[in-house]
Backbone as CSV, one residue per row, in Angstrom:
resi,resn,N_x,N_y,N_z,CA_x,CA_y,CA_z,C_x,C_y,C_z
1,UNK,114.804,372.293,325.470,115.313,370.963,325.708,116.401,370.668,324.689
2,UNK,117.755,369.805,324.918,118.829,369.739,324.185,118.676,368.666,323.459
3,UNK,119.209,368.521,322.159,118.495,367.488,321.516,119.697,366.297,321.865
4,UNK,119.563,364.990,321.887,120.761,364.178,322.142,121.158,364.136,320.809
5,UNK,122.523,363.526,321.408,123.388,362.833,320.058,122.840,361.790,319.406
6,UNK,122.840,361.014,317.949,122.689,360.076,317.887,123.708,358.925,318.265
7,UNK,123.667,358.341,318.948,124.038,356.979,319.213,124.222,355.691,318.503
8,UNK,125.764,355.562,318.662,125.955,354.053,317.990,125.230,353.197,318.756
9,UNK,124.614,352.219,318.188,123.675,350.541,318.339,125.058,350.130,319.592
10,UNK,124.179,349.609,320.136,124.866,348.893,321.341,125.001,347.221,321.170
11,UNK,124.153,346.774,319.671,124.169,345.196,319.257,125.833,345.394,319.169
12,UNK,126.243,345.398,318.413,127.733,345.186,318.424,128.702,344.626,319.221
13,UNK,128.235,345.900,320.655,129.312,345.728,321.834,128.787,344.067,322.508
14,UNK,127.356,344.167,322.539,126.429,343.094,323.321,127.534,341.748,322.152
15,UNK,127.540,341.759,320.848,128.065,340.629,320.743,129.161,339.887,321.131
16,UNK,129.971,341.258,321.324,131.504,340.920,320.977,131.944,340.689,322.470
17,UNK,130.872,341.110,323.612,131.213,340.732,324.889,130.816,339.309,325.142
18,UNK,128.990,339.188,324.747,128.626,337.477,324.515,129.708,336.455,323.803
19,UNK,130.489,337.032,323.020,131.361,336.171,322.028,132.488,335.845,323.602
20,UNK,133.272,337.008,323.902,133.929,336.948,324.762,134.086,335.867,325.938
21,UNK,132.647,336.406,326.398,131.939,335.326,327.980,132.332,333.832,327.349
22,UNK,131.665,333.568,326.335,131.048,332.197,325.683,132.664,331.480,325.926
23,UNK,133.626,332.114,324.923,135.482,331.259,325.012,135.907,331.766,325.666
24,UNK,135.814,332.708,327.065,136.302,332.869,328.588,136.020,331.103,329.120
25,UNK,134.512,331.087,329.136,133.684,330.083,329.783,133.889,328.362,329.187
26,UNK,134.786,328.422,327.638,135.093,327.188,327.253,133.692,326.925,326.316
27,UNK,132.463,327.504,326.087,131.209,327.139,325.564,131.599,327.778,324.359
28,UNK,130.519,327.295,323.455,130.765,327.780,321.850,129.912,328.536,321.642
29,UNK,129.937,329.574,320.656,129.153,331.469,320.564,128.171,330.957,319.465
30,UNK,127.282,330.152,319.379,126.556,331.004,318.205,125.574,331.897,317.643
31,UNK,125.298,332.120,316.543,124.905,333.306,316.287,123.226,332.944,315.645
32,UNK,122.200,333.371,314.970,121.218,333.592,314.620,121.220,334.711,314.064
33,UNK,121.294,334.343,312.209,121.056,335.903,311.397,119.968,335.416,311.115
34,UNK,119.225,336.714,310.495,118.174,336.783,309.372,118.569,337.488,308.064
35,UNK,118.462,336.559,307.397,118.985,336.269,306.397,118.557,337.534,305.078
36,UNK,118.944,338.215,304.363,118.317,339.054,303.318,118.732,339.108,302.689
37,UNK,118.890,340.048,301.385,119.998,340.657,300.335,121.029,340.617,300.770
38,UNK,121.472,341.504,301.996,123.055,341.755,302.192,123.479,341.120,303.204
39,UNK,123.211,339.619,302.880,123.700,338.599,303.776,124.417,337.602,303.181
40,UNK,125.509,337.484,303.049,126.214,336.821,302.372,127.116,335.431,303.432
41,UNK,126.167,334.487,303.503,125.774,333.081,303.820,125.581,331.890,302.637
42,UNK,126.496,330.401,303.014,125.576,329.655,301.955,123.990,329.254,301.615
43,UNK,123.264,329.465,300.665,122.392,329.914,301.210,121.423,328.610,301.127
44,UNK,121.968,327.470,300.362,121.731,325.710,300.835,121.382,325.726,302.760
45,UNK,121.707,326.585,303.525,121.617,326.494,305.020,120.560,327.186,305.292
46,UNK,120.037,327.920,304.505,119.785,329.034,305.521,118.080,328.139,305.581
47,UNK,117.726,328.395,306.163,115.984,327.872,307.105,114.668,328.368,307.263
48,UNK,113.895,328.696,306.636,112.873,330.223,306.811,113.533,331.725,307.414
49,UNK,113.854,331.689,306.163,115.011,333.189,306.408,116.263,333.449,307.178
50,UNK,116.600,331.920,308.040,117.701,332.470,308.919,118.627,331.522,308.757
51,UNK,119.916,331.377,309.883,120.726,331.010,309.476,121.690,330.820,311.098
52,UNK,121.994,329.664,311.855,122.324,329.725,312.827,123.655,329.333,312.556
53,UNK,124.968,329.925,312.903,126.241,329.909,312.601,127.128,329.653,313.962
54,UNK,128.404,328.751,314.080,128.877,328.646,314.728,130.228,329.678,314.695
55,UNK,130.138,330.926,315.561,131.076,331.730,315.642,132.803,331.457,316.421
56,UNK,132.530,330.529,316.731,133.707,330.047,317.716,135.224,330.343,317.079
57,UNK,135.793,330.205,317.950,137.337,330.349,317.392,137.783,328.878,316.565
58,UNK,137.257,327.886,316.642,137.860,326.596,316.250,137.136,326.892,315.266
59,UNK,135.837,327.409,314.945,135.086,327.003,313.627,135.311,328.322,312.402
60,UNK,136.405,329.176,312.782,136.423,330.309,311.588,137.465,330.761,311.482
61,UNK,138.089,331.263,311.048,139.146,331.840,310.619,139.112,333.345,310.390
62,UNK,139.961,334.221,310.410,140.007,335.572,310.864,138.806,336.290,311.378
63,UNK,138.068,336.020,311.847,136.414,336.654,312.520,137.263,337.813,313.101
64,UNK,136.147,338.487,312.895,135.958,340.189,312.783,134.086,340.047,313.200
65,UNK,134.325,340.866,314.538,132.941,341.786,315.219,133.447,343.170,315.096
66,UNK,132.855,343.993,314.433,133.389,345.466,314.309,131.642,345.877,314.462
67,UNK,131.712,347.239,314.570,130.503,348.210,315.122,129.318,347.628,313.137
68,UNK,129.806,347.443,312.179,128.524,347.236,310.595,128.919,346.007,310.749
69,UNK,129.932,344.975,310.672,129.713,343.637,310.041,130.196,342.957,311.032
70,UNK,130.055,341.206,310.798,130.319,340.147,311.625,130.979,339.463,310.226
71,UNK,132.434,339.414,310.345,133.052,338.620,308.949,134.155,337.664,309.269
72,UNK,133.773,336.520,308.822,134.696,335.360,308.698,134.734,334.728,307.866
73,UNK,135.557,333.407,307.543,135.536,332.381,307.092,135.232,331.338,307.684
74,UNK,134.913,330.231,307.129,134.297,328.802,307.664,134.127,327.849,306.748
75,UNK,133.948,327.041,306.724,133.812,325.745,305.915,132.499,325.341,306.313
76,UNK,132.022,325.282,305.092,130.745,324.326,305.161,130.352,322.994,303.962
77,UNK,130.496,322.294,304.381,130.783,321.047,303.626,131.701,320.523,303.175
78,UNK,132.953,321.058,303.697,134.349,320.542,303.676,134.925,322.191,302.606
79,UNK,133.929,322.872,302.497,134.581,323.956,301.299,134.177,325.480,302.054
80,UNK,135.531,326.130,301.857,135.759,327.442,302.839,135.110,328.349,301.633
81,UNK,134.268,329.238,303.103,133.226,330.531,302.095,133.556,331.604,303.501
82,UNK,133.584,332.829,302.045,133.634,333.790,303.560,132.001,334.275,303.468
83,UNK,132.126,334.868,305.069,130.769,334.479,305.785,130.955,336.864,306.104
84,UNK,129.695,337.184,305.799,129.432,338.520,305.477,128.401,338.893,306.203
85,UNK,128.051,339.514,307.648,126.666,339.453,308.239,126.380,340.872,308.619
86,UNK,125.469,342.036,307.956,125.897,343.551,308.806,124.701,343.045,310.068
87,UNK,125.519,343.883,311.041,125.342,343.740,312.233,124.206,343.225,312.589
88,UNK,123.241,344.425,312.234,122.035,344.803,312.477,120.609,343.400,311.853
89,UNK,121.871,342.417,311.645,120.869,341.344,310.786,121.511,339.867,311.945
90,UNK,122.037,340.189,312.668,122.213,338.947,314.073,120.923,339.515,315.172
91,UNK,120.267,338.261,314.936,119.275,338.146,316.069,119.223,337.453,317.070
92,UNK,120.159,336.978,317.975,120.668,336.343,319.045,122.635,335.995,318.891
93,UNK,122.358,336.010,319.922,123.938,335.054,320.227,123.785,334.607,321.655
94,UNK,124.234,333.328,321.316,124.059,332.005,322.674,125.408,330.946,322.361
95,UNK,124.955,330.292,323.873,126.173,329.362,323.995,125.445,328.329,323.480
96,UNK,126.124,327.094,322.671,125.368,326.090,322.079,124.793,325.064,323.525
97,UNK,126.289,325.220,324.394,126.037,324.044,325.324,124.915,324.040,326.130
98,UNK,124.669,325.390,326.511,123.709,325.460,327.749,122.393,326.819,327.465
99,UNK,122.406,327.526,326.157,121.432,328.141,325.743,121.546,329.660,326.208
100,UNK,122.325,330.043,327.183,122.313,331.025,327.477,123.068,332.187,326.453
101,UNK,122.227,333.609,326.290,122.702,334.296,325.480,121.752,335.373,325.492
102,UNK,121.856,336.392,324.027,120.368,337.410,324.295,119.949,337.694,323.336
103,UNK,118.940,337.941,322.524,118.400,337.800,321.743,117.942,339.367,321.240
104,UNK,117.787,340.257,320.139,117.484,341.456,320.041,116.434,341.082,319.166
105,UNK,116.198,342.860,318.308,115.328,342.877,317.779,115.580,342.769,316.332
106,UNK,114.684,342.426,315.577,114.713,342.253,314.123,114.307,343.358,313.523
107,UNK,115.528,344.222,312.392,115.278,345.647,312.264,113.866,346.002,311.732
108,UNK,113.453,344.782,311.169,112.128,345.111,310.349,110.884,345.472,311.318
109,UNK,111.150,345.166,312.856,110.299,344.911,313.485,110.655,346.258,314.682
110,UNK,111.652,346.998,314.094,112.166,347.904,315.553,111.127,349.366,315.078
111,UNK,110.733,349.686,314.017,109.630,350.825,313.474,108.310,350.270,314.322
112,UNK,107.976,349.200,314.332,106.707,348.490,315.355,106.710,349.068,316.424
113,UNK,108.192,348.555,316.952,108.468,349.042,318.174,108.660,350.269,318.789
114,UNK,108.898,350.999,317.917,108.876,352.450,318.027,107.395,353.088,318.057
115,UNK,106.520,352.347,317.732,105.253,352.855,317.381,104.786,352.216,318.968
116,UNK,105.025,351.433,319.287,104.411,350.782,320.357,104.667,351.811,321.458
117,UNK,106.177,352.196,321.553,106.645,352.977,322.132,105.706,354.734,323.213
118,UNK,105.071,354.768,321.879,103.891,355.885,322.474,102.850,355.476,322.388
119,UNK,102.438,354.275,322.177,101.432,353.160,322.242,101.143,353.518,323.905
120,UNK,99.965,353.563,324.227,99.891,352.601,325.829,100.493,351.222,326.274
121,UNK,101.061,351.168,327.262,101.693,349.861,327.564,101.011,348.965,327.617
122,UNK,101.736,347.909,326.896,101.380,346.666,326.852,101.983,345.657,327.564
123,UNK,101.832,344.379,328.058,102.062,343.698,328.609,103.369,342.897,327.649
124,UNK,104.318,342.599,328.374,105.826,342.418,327.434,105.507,341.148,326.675
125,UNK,106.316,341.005,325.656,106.388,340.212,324.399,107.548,339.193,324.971
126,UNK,107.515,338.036,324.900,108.531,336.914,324.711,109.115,337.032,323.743
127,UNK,110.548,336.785,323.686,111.881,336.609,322.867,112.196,334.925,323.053
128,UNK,112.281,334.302,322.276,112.449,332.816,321.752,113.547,333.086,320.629
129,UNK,114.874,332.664,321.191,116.157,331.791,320.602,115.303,330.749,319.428
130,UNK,115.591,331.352,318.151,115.187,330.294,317.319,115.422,328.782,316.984
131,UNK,115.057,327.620,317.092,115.274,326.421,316.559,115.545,325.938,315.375
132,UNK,116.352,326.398,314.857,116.925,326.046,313.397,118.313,325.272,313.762
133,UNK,117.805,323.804,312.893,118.956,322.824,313.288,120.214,323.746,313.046
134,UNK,121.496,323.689,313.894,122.363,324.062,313.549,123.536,323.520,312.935
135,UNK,124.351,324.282,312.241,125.367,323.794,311.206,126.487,323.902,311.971
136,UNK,127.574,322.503,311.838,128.636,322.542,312.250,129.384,323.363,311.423
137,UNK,131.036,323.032,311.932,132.089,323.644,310.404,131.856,323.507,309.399
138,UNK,131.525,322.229,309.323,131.467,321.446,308.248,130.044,321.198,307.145
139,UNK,129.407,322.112,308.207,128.300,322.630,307.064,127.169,321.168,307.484
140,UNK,127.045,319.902,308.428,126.512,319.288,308.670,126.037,319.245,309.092
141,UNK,124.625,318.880,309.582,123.585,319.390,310.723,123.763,318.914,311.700
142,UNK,123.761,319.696,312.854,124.329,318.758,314.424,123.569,317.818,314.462
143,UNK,123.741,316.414,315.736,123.135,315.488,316.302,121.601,316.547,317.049
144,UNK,120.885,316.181,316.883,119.624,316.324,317.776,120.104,317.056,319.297
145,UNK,120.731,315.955,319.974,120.974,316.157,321.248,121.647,317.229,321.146
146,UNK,122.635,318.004,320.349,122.883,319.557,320.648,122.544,320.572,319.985
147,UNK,121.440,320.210,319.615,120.877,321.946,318.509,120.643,322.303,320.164
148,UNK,120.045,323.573,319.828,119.734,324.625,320.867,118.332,325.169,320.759
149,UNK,117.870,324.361,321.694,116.116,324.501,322.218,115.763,324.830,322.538
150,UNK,114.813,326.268,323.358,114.893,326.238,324.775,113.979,325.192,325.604
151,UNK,114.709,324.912,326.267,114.235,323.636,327.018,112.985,323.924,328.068
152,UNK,112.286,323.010,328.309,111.031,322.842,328.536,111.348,322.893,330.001
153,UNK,109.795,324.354,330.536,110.551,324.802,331.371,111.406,326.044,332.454
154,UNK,112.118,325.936,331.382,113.130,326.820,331.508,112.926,328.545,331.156
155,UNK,113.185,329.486,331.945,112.630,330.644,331.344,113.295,331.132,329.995
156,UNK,112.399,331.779,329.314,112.589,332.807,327.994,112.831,334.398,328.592
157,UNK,114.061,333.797,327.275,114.124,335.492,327.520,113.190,336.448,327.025
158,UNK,112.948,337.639,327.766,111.871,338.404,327.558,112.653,340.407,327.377
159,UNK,111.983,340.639,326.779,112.088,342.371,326.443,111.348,342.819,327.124
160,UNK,111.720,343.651,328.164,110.948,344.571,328.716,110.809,346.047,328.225
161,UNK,109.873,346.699,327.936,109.694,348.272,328.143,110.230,348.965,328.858
């Protein structure tokens, strides 16, 4: 049997097309990191480890999606920080307006998954878009009425086997 190649992560492409759809469609991209050492975020924002960022073209300045990092600038609280995310540490990207987007896995949690993998099957796991108020440009916490919920209802996205 031939052994495969290893393979570049396909998170990357998945963002930079979600980014795409989102300002094709006029909706705004944002993102969901988890937050660690080599996450370089203000870190006054960040929320039980994470950190929901508005990727949009109005809210950053030179953004860069490349195959290791997600890098921009932004303002948060009226004061510009550049914003440092490797890839592999974005755990969703969605549209703010209407929730739609996709959600991956959290690397800490993809060795699980690998184990599950020759596990007997299990019945699939729900994926839930996190609720962490989100930060405008300006580093301010949105109005209520547009953080990003999933609404009651409405299906979750789910990972299948």
């Amino acid at each position: 049997m031939a052994k495969t190649p290893d393979l570049t992560s396909t998170r990357p492409y998945l963002i930079r097309a979600w980014h795409e759809w989102c300002s094709d469609n006029g909706l705004t991209p944002y993102v969901t990191v988890a937050v660690n050492n080599l996450v370089q975020v203000p870190r006054e924002f960040v929320k039980d480890g994470e950190i929901v960022l508005n990727i949009g073209y109005d809210a950053t300045t030179a953004l860069a999606i490349d195959n290791e990092y997600l890098a921009f600038k932004a303002r948060f609280s009226g004061v510009v920080k550049d914003i440092l995310v490797p890839i592999d540490q974005v755990m969703a990207i969605f549209a703010r307006e209407n929730g739609q987007g996709m959600a991956f896995v959290n690397p800490e949690q993809s060795k699980t998954l690998q184990a599950d993998a020759v596990a007997p099957a299990k019945a699939p796991r729900s994926v839930h878009l996190s609720s962490v108020p989100l930060a405008n440009a300006d580093g301010a916490a949105e109005p209520e009425s547009v953080q990003a919920k999933p609404p009651t209802g409405r299906p979750a996205l789910t990972r299948i086997k």
